[in-house]
N, C-alpha and C positions, 0 to 999 in steps of 0.2 A: 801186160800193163801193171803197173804199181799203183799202188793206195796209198797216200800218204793220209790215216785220220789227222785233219785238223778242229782246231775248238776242244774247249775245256768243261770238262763234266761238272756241274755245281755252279758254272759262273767263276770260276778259278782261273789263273793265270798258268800258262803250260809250262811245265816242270814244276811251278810249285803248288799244285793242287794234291791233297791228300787223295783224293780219287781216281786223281791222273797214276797216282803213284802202286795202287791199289788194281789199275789194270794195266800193269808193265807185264802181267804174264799172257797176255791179248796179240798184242801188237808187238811186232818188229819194225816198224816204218816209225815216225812221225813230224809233221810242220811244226815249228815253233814260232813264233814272232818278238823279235828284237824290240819293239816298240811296248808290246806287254811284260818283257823281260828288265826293260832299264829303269821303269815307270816302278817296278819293285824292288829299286836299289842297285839294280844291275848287276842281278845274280844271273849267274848260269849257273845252274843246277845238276847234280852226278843223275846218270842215268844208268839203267841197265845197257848194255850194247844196241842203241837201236839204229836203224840208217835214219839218221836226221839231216831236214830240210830246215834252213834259218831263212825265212820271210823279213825282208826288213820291218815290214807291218807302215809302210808309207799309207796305205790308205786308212788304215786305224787310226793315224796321225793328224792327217787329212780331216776325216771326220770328229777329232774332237780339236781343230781349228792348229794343233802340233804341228813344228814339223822335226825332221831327223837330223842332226851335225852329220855326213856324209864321213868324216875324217874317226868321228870317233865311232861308225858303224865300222870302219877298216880294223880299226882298233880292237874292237870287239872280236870283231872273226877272227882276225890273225891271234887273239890271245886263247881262241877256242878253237883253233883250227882242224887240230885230232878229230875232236868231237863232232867236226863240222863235215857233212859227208859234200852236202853241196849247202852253194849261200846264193843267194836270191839279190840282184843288182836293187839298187836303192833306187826306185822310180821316183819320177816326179809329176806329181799329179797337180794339174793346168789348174790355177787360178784358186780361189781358195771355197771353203763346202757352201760359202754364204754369197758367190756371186754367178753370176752368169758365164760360161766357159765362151770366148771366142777362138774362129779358127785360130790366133795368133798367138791366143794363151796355149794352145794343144799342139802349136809347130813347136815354138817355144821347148814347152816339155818335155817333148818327145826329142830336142836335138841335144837338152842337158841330159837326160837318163842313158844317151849314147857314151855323153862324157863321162858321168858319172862310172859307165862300165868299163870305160878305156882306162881311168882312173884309178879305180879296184883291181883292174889285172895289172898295170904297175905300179902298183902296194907288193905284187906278191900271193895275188891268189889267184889259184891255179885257172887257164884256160877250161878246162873238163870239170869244176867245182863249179864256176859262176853262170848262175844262170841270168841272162838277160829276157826283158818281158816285152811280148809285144801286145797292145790292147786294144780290143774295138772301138774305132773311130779314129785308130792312126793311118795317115798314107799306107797304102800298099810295100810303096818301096821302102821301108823301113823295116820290113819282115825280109823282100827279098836280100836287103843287106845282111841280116842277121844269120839268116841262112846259110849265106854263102861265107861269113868269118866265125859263126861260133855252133861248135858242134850239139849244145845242150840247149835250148831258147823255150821261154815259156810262153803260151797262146793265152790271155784273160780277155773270155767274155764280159759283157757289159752287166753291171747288177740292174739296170733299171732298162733290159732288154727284155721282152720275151722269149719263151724256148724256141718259138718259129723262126724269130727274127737273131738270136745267135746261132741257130743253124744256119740259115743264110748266108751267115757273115764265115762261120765256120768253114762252110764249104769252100768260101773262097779262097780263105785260108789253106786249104787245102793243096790249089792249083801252086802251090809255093816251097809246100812243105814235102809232095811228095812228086814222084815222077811222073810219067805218061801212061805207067801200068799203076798207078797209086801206092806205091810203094815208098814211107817215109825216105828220104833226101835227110834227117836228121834228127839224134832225138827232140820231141816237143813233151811240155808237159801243162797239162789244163789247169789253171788256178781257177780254186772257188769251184770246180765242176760237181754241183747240186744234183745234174739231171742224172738218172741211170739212163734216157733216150741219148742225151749227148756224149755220158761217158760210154754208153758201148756204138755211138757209130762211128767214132774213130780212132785210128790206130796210134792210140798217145803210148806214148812212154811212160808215161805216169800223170797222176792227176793228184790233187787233194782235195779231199769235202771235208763237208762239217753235216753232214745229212745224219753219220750214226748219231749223233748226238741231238741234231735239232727233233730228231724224229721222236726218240725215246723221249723227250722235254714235252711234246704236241701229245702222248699217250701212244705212242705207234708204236711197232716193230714192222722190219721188211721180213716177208716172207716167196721165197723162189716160185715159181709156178711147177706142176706137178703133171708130166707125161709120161706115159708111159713106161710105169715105176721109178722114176728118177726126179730128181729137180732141176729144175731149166731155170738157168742163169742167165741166157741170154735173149729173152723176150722181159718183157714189160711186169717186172714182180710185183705182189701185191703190199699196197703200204694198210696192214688192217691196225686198226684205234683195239688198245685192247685194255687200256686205264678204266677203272671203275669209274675214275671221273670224269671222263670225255662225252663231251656234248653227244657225241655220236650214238650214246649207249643205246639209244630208243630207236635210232634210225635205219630204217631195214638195209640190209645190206652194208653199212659204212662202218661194222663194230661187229666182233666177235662172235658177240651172242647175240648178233642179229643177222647173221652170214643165213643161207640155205645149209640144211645140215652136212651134205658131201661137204661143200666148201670149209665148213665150221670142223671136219672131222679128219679133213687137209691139213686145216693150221693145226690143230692140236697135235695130229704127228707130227708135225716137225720143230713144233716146239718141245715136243718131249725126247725127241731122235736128239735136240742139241742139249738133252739135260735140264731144263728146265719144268717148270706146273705154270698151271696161270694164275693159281691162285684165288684166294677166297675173301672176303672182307663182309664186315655188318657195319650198317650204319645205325647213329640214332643221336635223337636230339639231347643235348646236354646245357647245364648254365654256361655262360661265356667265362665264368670265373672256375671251370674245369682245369684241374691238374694234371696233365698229359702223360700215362704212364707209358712203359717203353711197345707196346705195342698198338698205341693207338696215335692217330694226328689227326690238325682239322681239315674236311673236308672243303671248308670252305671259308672266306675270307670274312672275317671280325667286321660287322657293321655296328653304327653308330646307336645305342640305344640299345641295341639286340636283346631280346628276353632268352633266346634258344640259339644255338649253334650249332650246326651238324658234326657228331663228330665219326672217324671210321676207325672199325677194332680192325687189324688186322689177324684175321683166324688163321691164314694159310699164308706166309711168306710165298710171291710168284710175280713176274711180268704186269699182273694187274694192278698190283698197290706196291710195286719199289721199281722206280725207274732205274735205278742203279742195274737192276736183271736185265731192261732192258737198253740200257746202253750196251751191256753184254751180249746180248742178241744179235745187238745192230750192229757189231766190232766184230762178230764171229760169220754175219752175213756176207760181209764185203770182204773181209779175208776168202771165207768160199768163192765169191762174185772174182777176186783177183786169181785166182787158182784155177778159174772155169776158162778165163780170158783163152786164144790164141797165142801162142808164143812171138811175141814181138820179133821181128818186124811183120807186119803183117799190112796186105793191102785194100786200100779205101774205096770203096764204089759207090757213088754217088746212086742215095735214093729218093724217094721222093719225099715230102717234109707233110703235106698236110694230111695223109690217111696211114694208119696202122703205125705203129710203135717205131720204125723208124723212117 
């Protein structure tokens, strides 16, 4: 299975984030989206060699009420098409972010995104680069057409689903994509797959998240579970809060230094097996009209009136007080997590959804 990290470190736009740029010795994969790329003047950006995905970014578009010229998405790709390893069909998403979807707005949709992909492959891009998407709450039979004419198709669960209820839906998925031994029938790849239970209980071909990132942003890092002298990548990792300023610091067991100590002596080797510390930091209250020298920031957000503000020295550069380490953590975990995977193709056995990890 492939990883593609999607989302941008700092709140930045992909390719043009100086941080993005900053970890190109991390990553060999990555998504981008055409919709965050044109909105900044419609650069595409030099990169190191990586295999990139171009997401049209329709539901970006979608959500701030946009939508995409189809003609000039062709446009685009074909003028990047080197760079372009595969490109992502331009969906069309039923109805608009401010109404109520009917079945007819979602027939609708689903029968222009077909055109839209007949469209793009005669522009000239290639059968084996375009991926077409299929998404929960379309007909069935619009997967098994896809199937049977395009050999790469991407599977998108629903965002406003739960993990029970897109496994559900997944499995059915399933009965489509692979055969009667469970053996993919074609590559598929997961948009948006958040979950580590749904990205490892099926046999994708690739998937993309934005987890390394949302995690490091919430004060987390992933860490593998630890048997038998080794680390286990494919049971249920532990997501532990390790920010100095995460709510979690006091709560027994939800934070670092409130683990049980085996547990707490767990993370700390493998934080330090990837080269990293966790780091040290002092707090202490200061005027709000404090000058922020380079190793301190505030802990906490500027109120109205304020006599005091909390501020943090940072003592020990670590994981605990620079998220930037841990975006590096969480980019170096899922490159391990894609290296532990089975070698694709590999096949799918149906388990059961409500007990144990999968």
């Amino acid at each position: 299975m492939k990883i593609y990290p999607a989302g941008v470190p700092g709140g930045g736009t992909s390719g043009l984030c100086r941080r993005e740029r900053e970890l190109n010795s991390f990553w060999n994969k990555r998504l981008w989206t055409y919709y965050w790329l044109i909105i900044n003047n419609g650069i595409m950006p030099k990169t190191n060699k990586v295999e990139l995905m171009l997401d049209s970014g329709a539901f970006s578009a979608w959500n701030k009420g946009a939508t995409i010229n189809l003609q000039e998405y062709i446009t685009f790709c074909l003028n990047h098409y080197e760079m372009l390893d595969y490109i992502v069909n331009l969906d069309v998403i039923p109805s608009s972010p401010y109404q109520k979807v009917t079945k007819e707005d979602s027939k609708n949709s689903v029968q222009q995104g077909w055109k839209n992909y007949k469209i793009m492959r005669a522009a000239g891009i290639s059968k084996d680069k375009l991926i077409h998407v299929f998404h929960q709450g379309e007909d069935m039979k619009w997967l098994k057409r896809m199937v049977r004419e395009i050999p790469y198709i991407g599977v998108s669960p629903a965002n406003d689903k739960t993990t029970q209820q897109k496994i559900l839906w997944l499995d059915e998925c399933m009965d489509y994509v692979t055969d009667n031994q469970g053996a993919p029938i074609v590559k598929f790849h997961g948009f948006g797959v958040t979950s580590l239970r749904i990205m490892l209980r099926y046999p994708w071909y690739s998937v993309d998240s934005t987890s390394w990132v949302v995690t490091g942003r919430m004060g987390s890092i992933y860490i593998p579970r630890y048997k038998g002298g080794k680390w286990i990548y494919d049971e249920n990792s532990w997501k532990i809060a390790v920010s100095n300023r995460s709510p979690n610091t006091k709560d027994a067991g939800k934070h670092i230094e409130t683990l049980p100590p085996t547990e707490k002596h767990i993370c700390l080797d493998y934080i330090h097996n990837k080269g990293y510390e966790l780091g040290k930091s002092e707090f202490k209250e200061v005027t709000p009209d404090h000058v922020l020298v380079e190793n301190e920031r505030w802990a906490e957000k500027k109120k109205k009136d304020q006599q005091k503000r909390l501020l943090e020295i940072i003592v020990e550069p670590g994981i605990s007080n620079k998220y930037q380490l841990r975006d590096e953590m969480n980019i170096i975990y899922f490159l391990d997590l894609e290296k532990s995977m089975p070698e694709w193709p590999w096949a799918f056995k149906k388990k059961g959804v409500s007990n144990g990890f999968f």
